[in-house]
C-alpha positions in Angstrom: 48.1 -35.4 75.9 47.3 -37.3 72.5 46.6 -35.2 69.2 44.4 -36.8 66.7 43.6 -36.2 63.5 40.7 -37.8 62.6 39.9 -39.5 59.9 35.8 -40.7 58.9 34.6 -42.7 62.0 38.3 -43.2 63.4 40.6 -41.3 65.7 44.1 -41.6 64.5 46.7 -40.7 66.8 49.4 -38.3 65.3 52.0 -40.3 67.1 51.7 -43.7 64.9 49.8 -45.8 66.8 47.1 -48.0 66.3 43.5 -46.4 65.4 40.6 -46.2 68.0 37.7 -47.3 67.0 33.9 -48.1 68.5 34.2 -45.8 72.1 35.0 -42.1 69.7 32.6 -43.2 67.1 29.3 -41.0 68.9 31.6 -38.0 69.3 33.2 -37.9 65.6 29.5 -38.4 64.0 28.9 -35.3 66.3 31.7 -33.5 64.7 30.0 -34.3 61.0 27.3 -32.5 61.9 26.7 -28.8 63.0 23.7 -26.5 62.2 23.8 -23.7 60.3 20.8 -20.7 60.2 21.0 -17.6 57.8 22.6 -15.7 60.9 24.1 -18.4 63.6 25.9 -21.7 63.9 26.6 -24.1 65.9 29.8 -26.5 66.1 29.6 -29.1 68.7 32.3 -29.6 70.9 34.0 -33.1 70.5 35.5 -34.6 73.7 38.2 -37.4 72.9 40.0 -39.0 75.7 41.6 -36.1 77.6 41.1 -33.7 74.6 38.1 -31.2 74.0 37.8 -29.1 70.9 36.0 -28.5 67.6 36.6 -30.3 64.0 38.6 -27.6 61.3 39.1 -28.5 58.1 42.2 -27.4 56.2 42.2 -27.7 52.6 39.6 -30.2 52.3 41.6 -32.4 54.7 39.7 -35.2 57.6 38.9 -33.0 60.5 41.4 -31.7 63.2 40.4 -31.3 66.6 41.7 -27.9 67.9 40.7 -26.2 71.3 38.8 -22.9 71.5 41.9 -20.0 73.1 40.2 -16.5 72.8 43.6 -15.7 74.7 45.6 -16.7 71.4 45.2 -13.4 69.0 46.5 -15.8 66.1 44.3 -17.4 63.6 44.6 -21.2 63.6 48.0 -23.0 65.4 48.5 -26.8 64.4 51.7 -28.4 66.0 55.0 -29.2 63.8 53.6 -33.2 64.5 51.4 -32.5 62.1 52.6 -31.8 59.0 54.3 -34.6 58.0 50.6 -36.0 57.6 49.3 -32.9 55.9 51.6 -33.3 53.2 51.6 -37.0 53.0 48.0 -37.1 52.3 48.4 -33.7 49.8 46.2 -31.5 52.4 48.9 -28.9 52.6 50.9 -28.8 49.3 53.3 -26.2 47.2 50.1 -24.0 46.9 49.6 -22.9 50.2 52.9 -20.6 50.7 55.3 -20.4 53.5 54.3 -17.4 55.9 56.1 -14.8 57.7 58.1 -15.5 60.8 56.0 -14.6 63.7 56.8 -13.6 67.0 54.0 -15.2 69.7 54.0 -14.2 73.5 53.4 -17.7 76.0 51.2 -17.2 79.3 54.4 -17.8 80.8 55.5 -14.0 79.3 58.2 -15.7 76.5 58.5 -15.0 73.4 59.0 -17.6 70.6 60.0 -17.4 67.1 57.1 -19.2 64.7 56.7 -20.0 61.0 53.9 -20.0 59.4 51.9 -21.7 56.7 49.2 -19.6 54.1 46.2 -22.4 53.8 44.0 -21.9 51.1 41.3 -22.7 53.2 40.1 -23.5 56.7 36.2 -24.4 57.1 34.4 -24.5 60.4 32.1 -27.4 59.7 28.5 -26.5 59.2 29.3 -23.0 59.4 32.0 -21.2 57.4 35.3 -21.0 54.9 38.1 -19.1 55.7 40.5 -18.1 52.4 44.4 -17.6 53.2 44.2 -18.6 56.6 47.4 -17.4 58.8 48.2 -21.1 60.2 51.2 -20.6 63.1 53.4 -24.2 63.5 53.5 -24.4 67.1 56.6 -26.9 68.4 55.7 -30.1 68.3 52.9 -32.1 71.2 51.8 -28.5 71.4 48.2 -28.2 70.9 46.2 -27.1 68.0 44.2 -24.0 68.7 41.9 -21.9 66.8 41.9 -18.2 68.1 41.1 -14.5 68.1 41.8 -13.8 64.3 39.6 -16.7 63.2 36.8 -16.0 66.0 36.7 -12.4 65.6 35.8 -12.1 62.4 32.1 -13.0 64.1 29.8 -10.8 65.6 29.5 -13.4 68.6 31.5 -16.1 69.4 31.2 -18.0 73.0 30.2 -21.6 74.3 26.9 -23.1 74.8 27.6 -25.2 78.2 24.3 -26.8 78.1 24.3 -28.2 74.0 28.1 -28.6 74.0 28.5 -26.5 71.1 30.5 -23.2 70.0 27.9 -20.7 68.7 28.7 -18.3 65.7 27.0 -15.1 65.0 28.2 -13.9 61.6 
């Protein structure tokens, strides 16, 4: 499974390749938009090649696509392939501070070891900003996931089947 980071109209593949271009365009100008009402929002779920997910922003960086795990209890997981991008473009930097070591149980019922990263900032597009955001670095080709500790924090959170979205009650 590719990860992508994405980048304006242009799926970039974490692995240095080429860009895609044209085919992922409808589904990245979907992840641009979102609504937002004084009590809901909705994120629309972007489907690239094999991948499905919604955009996160960290630190004011291109979108990430990262799947929706209510079974993960952590905040926001991005794998260890992508950091050497975060850095390189200054979205993570010296100001967001080296976490704890964590401790994360796998469906499989092991138990691995996990730094972590203290973002300034995550933003759900169109919806809401997160401050000091727990990020776990997952080994690398894992995927990136946004879980319980971001999606609790709303009254409701579950998936609209019929729009393709995640809907946010606040």
């Amino acid at each position: 499974m590719k990860k992508y980071l994405l980048a304006g109209v242009m799926a970039l593949p974490l692995l240095w390749g080429s860009a895609h271009a044209g085919q992922h365009t409808v589904d990245i100008e979907l992840a641009r938009q979102g609504t937002r009402q004084p009590h809901h929002c909705s994120i629309p779920i972007v489907k690239l090649d094999d991948d499905v997910g919604v955009p996160v922003f960290i630190n004011e960086s291109d979108w990430l696509l990262v799947q929706v795990d209510t079974g993960y209890s952590g905040e926001l997981q991005v794998p260890a392939d992508w950091l050497p991008r975060l850095y390189a473009h200054g979205w993570l930097t010296k100001a967001d501070m080296a976490g704890p070591i964590t401790h994360a149980r796998l469906a499989d019922g092991r138990v691995v070891e996990q730094t972590t990263i203290i973002a300034r900032e995550v933003i759900l597009r169109a919806c809401q900003a997160f401050y000091r955001v727990k990020i776990d670095i997952a080994p690398a080709g894992a995927d990136g996931l946004i879980g319980e500790g971001l999606l609790s924090r709303f009254r409701l959170a579950g998936i609209d089947h019929q729009s393709s979205t995640l809907e946010l009650e606040p």
